[in-house]
C-alpha positions in Angstrom: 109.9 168.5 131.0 113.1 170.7 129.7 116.0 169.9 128.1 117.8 169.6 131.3 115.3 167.0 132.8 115.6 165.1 129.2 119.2 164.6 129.2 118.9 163.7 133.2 117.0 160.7 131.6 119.1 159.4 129.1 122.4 160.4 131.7 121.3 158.1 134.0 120.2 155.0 131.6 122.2 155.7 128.6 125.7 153.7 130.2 123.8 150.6 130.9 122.7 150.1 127.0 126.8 149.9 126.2 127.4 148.0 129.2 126.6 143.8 129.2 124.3 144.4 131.7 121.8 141.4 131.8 117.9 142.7 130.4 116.0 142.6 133.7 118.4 144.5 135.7 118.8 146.9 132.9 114.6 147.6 132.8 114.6 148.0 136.4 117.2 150.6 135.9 115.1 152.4 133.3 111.7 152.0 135.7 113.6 153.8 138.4 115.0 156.6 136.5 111.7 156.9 134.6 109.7 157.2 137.6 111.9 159.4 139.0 112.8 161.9 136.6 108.6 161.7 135.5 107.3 162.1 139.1 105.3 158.8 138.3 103.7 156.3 140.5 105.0 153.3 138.7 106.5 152.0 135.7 106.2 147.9 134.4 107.6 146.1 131.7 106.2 143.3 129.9 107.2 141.0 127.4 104.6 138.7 125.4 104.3 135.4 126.0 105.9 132.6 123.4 102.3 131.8 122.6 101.2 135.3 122.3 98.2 135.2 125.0 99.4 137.2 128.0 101.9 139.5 129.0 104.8 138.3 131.1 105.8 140.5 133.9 110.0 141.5 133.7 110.8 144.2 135.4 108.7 147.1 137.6 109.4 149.9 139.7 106.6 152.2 142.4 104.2 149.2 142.2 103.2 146.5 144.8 104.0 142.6 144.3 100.0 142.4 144.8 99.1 144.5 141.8 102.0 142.8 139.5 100.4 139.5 140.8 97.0 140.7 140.7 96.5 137.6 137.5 97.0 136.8 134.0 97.4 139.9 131.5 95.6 139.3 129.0 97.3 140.6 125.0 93.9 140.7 123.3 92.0 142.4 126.1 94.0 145.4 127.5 96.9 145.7 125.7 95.5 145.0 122.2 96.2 148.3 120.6 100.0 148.8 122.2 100.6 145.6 120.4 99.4 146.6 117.4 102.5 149.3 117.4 100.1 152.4 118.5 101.0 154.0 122.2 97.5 154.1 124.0 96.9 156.7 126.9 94.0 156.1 129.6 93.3 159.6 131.4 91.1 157.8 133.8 91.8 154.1 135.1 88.6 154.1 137.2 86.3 153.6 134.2 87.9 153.4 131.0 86.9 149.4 129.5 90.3 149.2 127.9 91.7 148.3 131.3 91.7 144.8 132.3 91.9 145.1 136.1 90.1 148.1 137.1 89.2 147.5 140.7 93.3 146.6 140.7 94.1 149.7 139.3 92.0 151.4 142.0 93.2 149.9 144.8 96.8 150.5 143.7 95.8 153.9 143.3 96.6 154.7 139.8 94.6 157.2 138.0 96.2 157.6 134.5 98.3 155.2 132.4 100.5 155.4 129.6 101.5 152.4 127.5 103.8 152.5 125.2 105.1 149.2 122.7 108.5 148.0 122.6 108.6 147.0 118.8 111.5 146.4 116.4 110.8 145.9 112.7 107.8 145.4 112.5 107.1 143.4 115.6 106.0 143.6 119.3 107.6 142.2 121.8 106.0 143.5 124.7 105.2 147.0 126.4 106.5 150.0 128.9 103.6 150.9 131.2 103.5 154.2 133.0 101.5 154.6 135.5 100.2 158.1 137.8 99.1 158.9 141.1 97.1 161.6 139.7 95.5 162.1 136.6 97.3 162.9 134.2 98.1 164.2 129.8 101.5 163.0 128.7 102.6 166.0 126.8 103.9 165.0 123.4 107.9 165.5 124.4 107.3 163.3 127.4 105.9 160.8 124.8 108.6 161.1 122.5 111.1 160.8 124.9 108.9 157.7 126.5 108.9 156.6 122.3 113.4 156.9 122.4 113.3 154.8 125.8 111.7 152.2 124.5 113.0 152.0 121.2 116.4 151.7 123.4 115.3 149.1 126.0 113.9 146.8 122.7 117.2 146.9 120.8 118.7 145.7 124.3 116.3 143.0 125.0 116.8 141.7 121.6 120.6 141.8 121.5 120.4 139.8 124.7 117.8 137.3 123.3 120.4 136.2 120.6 123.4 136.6 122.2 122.2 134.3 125.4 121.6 131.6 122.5 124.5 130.8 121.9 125.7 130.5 125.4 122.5 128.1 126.5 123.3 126.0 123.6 127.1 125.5 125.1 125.7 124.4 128.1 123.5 121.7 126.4 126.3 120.3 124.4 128.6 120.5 127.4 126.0 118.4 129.7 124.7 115.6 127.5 125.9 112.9 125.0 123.1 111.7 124.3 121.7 112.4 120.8 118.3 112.8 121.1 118.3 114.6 124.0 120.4 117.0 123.1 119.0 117.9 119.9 115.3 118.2 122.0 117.5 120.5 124.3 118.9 122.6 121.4 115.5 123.3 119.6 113.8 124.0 123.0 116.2 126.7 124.1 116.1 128.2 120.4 112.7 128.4 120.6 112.5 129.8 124.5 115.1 132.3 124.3 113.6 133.3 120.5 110.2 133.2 121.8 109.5 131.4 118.8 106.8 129.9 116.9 109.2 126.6 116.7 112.6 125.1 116.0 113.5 121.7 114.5 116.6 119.8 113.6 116.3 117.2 110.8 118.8 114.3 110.3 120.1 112.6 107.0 120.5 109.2 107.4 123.3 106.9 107.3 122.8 106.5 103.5 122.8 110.8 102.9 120.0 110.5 101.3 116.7 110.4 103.3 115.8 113.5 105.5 114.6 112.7 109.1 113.0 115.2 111.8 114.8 114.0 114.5 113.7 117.3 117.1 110.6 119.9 117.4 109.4 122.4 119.3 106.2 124.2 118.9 105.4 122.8 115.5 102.1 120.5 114.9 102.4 117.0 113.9 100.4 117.9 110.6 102.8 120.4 109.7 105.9 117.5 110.2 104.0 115.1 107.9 103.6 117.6 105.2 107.3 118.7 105.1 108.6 114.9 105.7 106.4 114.7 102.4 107.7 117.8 100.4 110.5 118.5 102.4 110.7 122.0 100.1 113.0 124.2 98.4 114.7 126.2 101.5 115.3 122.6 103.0 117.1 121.5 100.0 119.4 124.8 99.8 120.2 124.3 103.2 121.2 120.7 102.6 123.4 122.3 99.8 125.0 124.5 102.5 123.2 127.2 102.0 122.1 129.9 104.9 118.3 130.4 103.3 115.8 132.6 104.6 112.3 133.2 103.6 110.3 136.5 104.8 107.2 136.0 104.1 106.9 131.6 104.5 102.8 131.7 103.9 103.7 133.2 100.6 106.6 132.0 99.3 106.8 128.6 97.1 110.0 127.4 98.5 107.9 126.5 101.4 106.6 122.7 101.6 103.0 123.1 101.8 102.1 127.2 101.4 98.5 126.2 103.1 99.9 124.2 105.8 102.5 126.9 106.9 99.9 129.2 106.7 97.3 127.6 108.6 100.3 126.5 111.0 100.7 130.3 111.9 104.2 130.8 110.6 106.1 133.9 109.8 109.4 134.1 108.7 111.2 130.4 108.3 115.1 130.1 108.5 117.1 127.2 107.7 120.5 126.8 108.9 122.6 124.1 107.3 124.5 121.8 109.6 127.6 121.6 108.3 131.0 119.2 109.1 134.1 119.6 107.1 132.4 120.5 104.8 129.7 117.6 104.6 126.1 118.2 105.2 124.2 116.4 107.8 121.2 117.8 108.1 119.2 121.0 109.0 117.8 123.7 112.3 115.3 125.5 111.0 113.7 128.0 112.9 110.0 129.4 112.5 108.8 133.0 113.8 105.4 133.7 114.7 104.8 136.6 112.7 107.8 138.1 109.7 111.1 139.2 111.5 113.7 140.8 109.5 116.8 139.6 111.0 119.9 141.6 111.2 123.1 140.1 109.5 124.4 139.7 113.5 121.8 138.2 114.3 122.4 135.8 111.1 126.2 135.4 111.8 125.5 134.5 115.4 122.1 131.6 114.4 125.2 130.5 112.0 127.1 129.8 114.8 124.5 128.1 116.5 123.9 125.6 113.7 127.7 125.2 113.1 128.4 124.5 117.2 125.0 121.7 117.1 126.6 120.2 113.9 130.2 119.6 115.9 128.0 118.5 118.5 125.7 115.8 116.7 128.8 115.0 115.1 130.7 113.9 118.6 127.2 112.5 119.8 127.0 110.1 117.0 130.5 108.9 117.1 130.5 108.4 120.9 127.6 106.4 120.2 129.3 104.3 117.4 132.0 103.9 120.2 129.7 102.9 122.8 128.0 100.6 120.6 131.2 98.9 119.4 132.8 98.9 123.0 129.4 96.7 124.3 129.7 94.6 121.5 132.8 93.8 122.8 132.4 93.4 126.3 129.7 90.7 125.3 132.2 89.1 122.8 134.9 88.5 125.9 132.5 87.3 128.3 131.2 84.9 126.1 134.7 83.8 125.2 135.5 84.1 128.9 132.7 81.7 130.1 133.4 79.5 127.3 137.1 79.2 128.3 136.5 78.8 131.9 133.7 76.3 131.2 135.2 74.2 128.3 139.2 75.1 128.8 140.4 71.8 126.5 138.3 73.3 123.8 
C-alpha cells in the first residue's frame, strides 16, 4: 500500500471520528473502507462480553450472517493472545489450532486472518478482524496503519460508552418514582453501558449515620457483607464529598476487605459521592474488572452521573414522604367520614 492508498483510508473514515456518529454505524463505516481500500474478504468487530467469556459481535462487512452466527466466540480459545494486547496473524485458517471455527472459516472461504486488539490504557475491549480470500502476509505498514485504525475506532467506542451514560440514566429518572427501582435501574445501566465488573448505590439512613446498600449489580453477596462490615476508607471520603478513586483496589488499604476485593475480581474501584446542597446522602461506586485509568472527562461526566442520581433519590424520597402523608390522610377523612355519617349527633 502507498501513501496515496493510506490517506484514501483515513479520507474516507477520518470525518466520522469528529462527527457524533453512533459506534456501530461508525465500525461499519470503517469495515467497508477497510475492506475496500485492503482488497479483503471481510472485516468484524468485536467487543468482549461484561463477563469477559465471548466476544460480542458489533459491526462486519464482506462476511455472511451464517459465519457471524456460526456460535459463541470464545475470549480464552481464539482470541486469547489479541486480548492480551499482541496482534496475532494466521497465514492459513484451514489448519492453524488458534482458530476456533475452522470448518466455518473454510466454508466462508477465508484463508488468512489478521486480528488486531482494540485496547486503551492498558485494557482490551475487544478486536478488529481481517479476514482474506487468499492467503495472505500483512506487510508491516498495512499493520501499522490496521494498529492507527484501531487505536481510533477504541477511543470512539469509549467516548460513546460514557457519554451514552449519562443520557440512559435521564431516561431512568425521567420514567420512575419509585426508589428502589430506580436506583436498581441506575446501577444496571452503569454497569451495562461500562461493561463493568459492578455498580452499587448505598443509602444513609434517616439518622445520617448508618450506611445502607440499597442497589447492586454484578457484585457477590460476600463481598456486600464484608463492606456493610468495614465499609472502608474510599467509602468514608466519599461520604465526606469526596470524588476518590483507587487504581489498583486488591492492593490498596482504603479498600474494605483487600482479600475479598481481590478474590471478588476487582480492578479499579470509584466512589462518587451523592451530594444535595451540599448534604451527603450516600454513595455510587463503581468497580472495573481489571485497572482502568480514567480520563478527567470521563471523571467530570461519572460526577455528573452521581450528582443527577442524588437530585433524583432526593425527589424519589420526598414524593414518597408525600405519598405516605397524603394516604395517611385519605384514611383519616374516611374514617372521620364514616363516623359522621354513621354517628352525626356525635
Amino acid at each position: 500500500m502507498d501513501c496515496r492508498e493510506c490517506l484514501a483510508v483515513f479520507s474516507n473514515i477520518g470525518n466520522a471520528f469528529n462527527s457524533p456518529i453512533k459506534p456501530t454505524p461508525l465500525l461499519q463505516l470503517v469495515s467497508e473502507t477497510l475492506v475496500r481500500q485492503f482488497r479483503l474478504k471481510g472485516c468484524h468487530f468485536r467487543l468482549i462480553s461484561r463477563d469477559k467469556k465471548v466476544l460480542e459481535h458489533i459491526a462486519s462487512h464482506g462476511l455472511s450472517e451464517k459465519f457471524l452466527n456460526k456460535g459463541p466466540v470464545d475470549a480464552d480459545r481464539s482470541m486469547g493472545e489479541a486480548l492480551g494486547g499482541k496482534i496475532v496473524t494466521i497465514s492459513d485458517c484451514t489448519v492453524d489450532p488458534r482458530l476456533q471455527y475452522r470448518e466455518a472459516a473454510r466454508e466462508e472461504g477465508i484463508a488468512s486472518m489478521l486480528t488486531v486488539p482494540l485496547k486503551t490504557r492498558g485494557q482490551v475491549i475487544g478486536v478488529m478482524r481481517l479476514s482474506t480470500a487468499e492467503r495472505r502476509e500483512f506487510s508491516p505498514n498495512e499493520i501499522a496503519i490496521m494498529e492507527a485504525v484501531a487505536s481510533f475506532c477504541t477511543s470512539a467506542i469509549i467516548h460513546t460508552m460514557f457519554s451514552g451514560i449519562l443520557e440512559r440514566v435521564n431516561g431512568v429518572i425521567r420514567s420512575s418514582r419509585d426508589l428502589d427501582a430506580l436506583l436498581q435501574s441506575i446501577v444496571s445501566v452503569v454497569s451495562e453501558d461500562l461493561r463493568a465488573k459492578g455498580c452499587t448505590v448505598q443509602l444513609l439512613d434517616e439518622a445520617g449515620k448508618r450506611l445502607r446498600f440499597r442497589a447492586n449489580d454484578g457484585l457477590s453477596d460476600a463481598y456486600l457483607r464484608a463492606a456493610t462490615e468495614n465499609r472502608g476508607e474510599a467509602v468514608d471520603s466519599a461520604l465526606r464529598g469526596e470524588m476518590t478513586c483507587i487504581h489498583e483496589a486488591a492492593q490498596d488499604a482504603r479498600v474494605p476487605s483487600l482479600e475479598m476485593a481481590a478474590r471478588e475480581g476487582i480492578g479499579t474501584m470509584l466512589c462518587l459521592p451523592l451530594v444535595v446542597r451540599d448534604q451527603s446522602i450516600g454513595v455510587l461506586t463503581i468497580c472495573t474488572h481489571h485497572p482502568w485509568q480514567f480520563s478527567d472527562d470521563e471523571l467530570f461526566l461519572l460526577k455528573s452521573v452521581a450528582d443527577q442520581c442524588a437530585l433524583a433519590i432526593r425527589n424519589a424520597q420526598m414524593y414518597a414522604a408525600i405519598k405516605t402523608r397524603y394516604d395517611s390522610l385519605t384514611v383519616e377523612f374516611q374514617t372521620w367520614f364514616e363516623h359522621y355519617h354513621t354517628h352525626p349527633s356525635q
